[in-house]
N, C-alpha and C positions, 0 to 999 in steps of 0.2 A: 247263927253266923252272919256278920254283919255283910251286908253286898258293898265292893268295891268299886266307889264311883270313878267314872273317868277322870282323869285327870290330865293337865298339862305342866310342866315346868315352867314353859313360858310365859304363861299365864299369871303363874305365883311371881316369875321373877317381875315382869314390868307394870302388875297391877298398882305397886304404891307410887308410883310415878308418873299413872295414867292419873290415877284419884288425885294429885297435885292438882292436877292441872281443871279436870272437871270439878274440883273445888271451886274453885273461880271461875268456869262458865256456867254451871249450874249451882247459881247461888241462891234462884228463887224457885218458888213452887212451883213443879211443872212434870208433865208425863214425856219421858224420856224414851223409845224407841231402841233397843240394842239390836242390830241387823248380822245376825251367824251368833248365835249364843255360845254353840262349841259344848265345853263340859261347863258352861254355868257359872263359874270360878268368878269371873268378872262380872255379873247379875248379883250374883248372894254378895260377892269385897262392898260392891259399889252403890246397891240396894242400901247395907247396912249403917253405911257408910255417911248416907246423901237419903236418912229417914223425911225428907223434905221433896224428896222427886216420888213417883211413881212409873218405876222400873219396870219397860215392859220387851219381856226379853224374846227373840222371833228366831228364826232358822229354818234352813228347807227341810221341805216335809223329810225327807232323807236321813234327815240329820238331829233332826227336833229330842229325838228319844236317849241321846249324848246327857244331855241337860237336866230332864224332866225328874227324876230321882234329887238330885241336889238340892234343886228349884222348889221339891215339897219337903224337904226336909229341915232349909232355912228354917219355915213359917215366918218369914218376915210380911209384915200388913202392906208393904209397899210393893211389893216383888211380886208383879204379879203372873199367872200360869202362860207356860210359853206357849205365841204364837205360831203355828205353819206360815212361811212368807215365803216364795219361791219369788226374790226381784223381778224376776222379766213374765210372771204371770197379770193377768189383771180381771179384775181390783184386787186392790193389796188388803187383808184382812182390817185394818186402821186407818180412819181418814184421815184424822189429823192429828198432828205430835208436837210438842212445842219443844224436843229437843231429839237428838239421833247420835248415837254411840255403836261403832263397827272398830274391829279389831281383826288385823291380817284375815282380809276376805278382799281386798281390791289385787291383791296377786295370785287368790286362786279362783276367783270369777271369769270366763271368758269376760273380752272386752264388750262383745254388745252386752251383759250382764252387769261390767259396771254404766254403762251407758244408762240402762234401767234403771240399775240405782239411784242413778242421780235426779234422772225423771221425777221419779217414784218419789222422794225426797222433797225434791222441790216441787213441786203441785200439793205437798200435800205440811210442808212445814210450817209453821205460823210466824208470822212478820217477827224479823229480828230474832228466830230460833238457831239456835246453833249445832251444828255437824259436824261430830266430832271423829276424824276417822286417822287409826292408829293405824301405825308402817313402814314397812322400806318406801323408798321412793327413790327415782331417779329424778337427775337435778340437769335439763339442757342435754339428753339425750346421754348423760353421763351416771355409771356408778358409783356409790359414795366411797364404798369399802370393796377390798376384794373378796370381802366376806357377802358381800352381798350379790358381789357378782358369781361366785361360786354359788351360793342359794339360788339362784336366779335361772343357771344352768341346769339344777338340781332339779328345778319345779317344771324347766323349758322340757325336761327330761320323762318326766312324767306324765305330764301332758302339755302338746305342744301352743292350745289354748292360755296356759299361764303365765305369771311371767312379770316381774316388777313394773310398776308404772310409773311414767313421767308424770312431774310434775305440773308443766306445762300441757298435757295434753289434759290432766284430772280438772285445770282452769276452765281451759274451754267451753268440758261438759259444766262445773259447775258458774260458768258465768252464763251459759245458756238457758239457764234453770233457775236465775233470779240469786245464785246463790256467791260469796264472794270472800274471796281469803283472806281470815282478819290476821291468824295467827301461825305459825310454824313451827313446833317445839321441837328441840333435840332430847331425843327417848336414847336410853342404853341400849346397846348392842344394835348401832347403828341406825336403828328406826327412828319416828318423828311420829307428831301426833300435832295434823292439819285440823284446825277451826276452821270453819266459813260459816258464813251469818246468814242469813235468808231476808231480802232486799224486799220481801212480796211482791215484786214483779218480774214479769220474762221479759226479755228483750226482744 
């Protein structure tokens, strides 16, 4: 009997429209960093996808074991075994990545969590790497959809650590970290998927 791997809806539904877009920023050969792998879904699409990157897929130790099944079952040569990455541990398993892919994990990280992230990211991304992180967002202290602010409520709900993030304040951290927003896509179902570049320097 075959074992039923995790899976997400969400994941199936927005992956061909994430793959748009990382078409055109990972267009050359380069080791890719995924931060919260989840059930994998988005590693095996985009691995196979992007045979020219090497896919290296990470998640807290928590949560690693979501993934790990799918992950060997690809056998893709590019995809390689998932990382433990807990963000606001250190050192981070991998020093250096010439590109980084997170998918709805900046609204369930507490905020010093994404704060690490972005550290973490920039100390360690390669001049002119790109940071590609999918999601709601708010725009000027504002929500885009009411759908999103009921989500938002949903997650404040759960734990009072979560909770959609501004735009404005994800600048900040990432203009503090050398890193700078090239791009801003409209994703379905209200999300976006933020580019920033890595400048190689802090300010």
């Amino acid at each position: 009997m075959a074992t039923e791997l995790p899976f997400s809806q969400a994941c199936e539904n927005n992956q061909a429209p994430i793959l748009d877009v990382l078409l055109e920023v990972f267009d050359q050969p380069a080791r890719v960093l995924e931060i919260g792998t989840g059930t994998g879904q988005h590693a095996v699409h985009f691995a196979r996808a992007l045979p020219h990157l090497q896919w290296q897929p990470s998640d807290h130790p928590d949560a690693a074991h979501l993934s790990r099944l799918r992950l060997e079952q690809a056998g893709l040569p590019n995809l390689l075994p998932i990382l433990y990455l807990d963000v606001s541990a250190s050192p981070w398993p991998i020093t250096e990545f010439d590109g980084v892919f997170s998918a709805n994990t900046a609204h369930i990280m507490a905020w010093p969590e994404v704060e690490k992230m972005f550290q973490g990211i920039g100390n360690r991304l390669t001049l002119n790497g790109a940071f590609c992180l999918y999601g709601p967002f708010n725009y000027q202290g504002s929500f885009t959809s009411d759908s999103n602010r009921q989500f938002d409520q949903h997650l404040r709900t759960r734990a009072p650590q979560m909770g959609i993030r501004d735009l404005d304040d994800l600048n900040i951290l990432a203009r503090a970290e050398g890193l700078l927003l090239k791009d801003d896509v409209a994703m379905p179902a209200n999300n976006r998927l933020l580019v920033f570049r890595s400048t190689g320097t802090h300010p």
